[in-house]
C-alpha positions, -999 to +999 in steps of 0.1 A: +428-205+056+393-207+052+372-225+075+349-254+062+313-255+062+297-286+067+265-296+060+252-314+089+229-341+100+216-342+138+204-374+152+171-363+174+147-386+197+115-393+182+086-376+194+104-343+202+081-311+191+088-286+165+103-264+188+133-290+199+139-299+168+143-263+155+165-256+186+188-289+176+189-271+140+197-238+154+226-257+173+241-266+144+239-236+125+255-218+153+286-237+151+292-226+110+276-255+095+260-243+061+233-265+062+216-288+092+188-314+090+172-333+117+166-370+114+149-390+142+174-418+158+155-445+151+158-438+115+193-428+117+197-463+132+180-484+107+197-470+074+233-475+093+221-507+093+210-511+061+172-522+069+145-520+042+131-488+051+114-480+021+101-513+013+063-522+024+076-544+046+078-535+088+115-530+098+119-532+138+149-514+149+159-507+187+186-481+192+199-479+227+218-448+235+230-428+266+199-418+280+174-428+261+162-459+239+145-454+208+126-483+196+104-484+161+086-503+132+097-485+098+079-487+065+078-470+034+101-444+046+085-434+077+081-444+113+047-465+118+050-468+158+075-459+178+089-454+216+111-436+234+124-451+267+144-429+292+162-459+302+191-468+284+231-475+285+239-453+313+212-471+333+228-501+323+265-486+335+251-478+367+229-510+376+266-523+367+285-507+393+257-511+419+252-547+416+291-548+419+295-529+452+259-552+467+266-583+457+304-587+459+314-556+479+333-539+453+335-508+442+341-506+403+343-472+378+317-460+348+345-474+324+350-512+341+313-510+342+307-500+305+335-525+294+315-558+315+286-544+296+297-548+264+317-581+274+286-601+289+256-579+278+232-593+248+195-579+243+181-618+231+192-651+255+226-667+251+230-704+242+255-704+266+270-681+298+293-652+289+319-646+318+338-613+328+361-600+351+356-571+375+387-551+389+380-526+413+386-521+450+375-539+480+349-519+502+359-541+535+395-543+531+403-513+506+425-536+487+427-546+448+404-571+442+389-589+410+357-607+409+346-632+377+306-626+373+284-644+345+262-632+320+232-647+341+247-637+375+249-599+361+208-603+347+210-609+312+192-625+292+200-668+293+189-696+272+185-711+302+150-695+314+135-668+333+133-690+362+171-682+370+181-669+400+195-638+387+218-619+415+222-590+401+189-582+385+199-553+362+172-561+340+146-563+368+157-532+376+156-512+342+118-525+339+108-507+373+126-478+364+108-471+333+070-484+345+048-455+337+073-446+314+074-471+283+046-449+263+064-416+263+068-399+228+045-425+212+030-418+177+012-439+156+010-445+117-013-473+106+005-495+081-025-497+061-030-461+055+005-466+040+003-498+015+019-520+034+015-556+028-011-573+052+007-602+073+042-589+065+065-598+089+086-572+104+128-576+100+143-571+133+177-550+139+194-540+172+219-514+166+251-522+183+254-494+205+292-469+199+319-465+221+297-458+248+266-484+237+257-455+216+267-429+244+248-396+235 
């Protein structure tokens, strides 16, 4: 039987150097793929979801993976500005699981946490509360025990304002984490230079992340 050959597309962070994304290619090849290109997330991320890319139009697009989130303005095929953010889903997991075992003295698992996530989780503010259920185990009495937490308790985003007390402060807590780190890998393209249309307001798209929020 002969074994296939794929030609393969690798999803790589932007700003990475030559040398990474040689050694991503190189990856690929290893593994009998006949052919590999390398294509930088944030693009990856905005034709899944079908975004004007080549229009002279600025297409915003945030793609939140495992460890790191990409965030860009596309136009005319190419990225005009973009970010890369070393804080992302897993972060997210584990501002989960430690907000769990402070606030409510429970002790909950990667997957419960990643699962609440998704449940209560939204990157604009909510017209009204999400609620969730967390199952793990008592830290006191070492016992099953299941606690019901809110969108707001948790630190998402609320219609409600940012003057809610917010218990859990996940979000609080991704923004210290990644001060002094929001400019990493930034590279910038003026529009102009590119023909895009003065004034043009930018489409927005947030990638809804995979199984794992976009695990990678």
């Amino acid at each position: 039987m002969i074994a296939p050959h794929p030609r393969v597309v690798v999803g790589i962070p932007s700003g990475v150097t030559e040398v990474e994304k040689r050694a991503a290619k190189d990856a690929a090849l290893s593994v009998s793929a006949r052919e590999a290109y390398a294509i930088e997330e944030p693009m990856a991320a905005a034709i899944g979801a079908g975004l004007p890319i080549n229009e002279p139009v600025g297409s915003m697009i945030v793609d939140i993976g495992g460890g790191t989130t990409e965030v860009a303005v596309i136009s005319l095929g190419d990225n005009v500005v973009n970010h890369s953010i070393r804080i992302a889903g897993d972060e997210i997991d584990d501002a989960m699981v430690q907000y769990a075992r402070r606030d409510h003295n429970l002790v909950i698992g990667e997957r419960t946490a990643e699962n609440a996530k998704i449940a209560a989780g939204s990157a604009y503010p909510l017209e009204e509360e999400r609620r969730v259920i967390l199952r793990g185990r008592d830290l006191l009495t070492g016992l099953p025990k299941a606690v019901e937490v809110s969108s707001v308790g948790v630190g998402m985003p609320s219609a409600a304002g940012p003057d809610d007390r917010r218990s859990g402060s996940i979000l609080r807590r991704g923004d210290s984490a990644g001060a002094g780190r929001r400019h990493h890998g930034v590279r910038h393209h003026p529009c102009r230079r590119r023909g895009a249309a003065p004034g043009a307001r930018p489409a927005a798209a947030i990638r809804a992340p995979d199984a794992r929020l976009s695990g990678r």
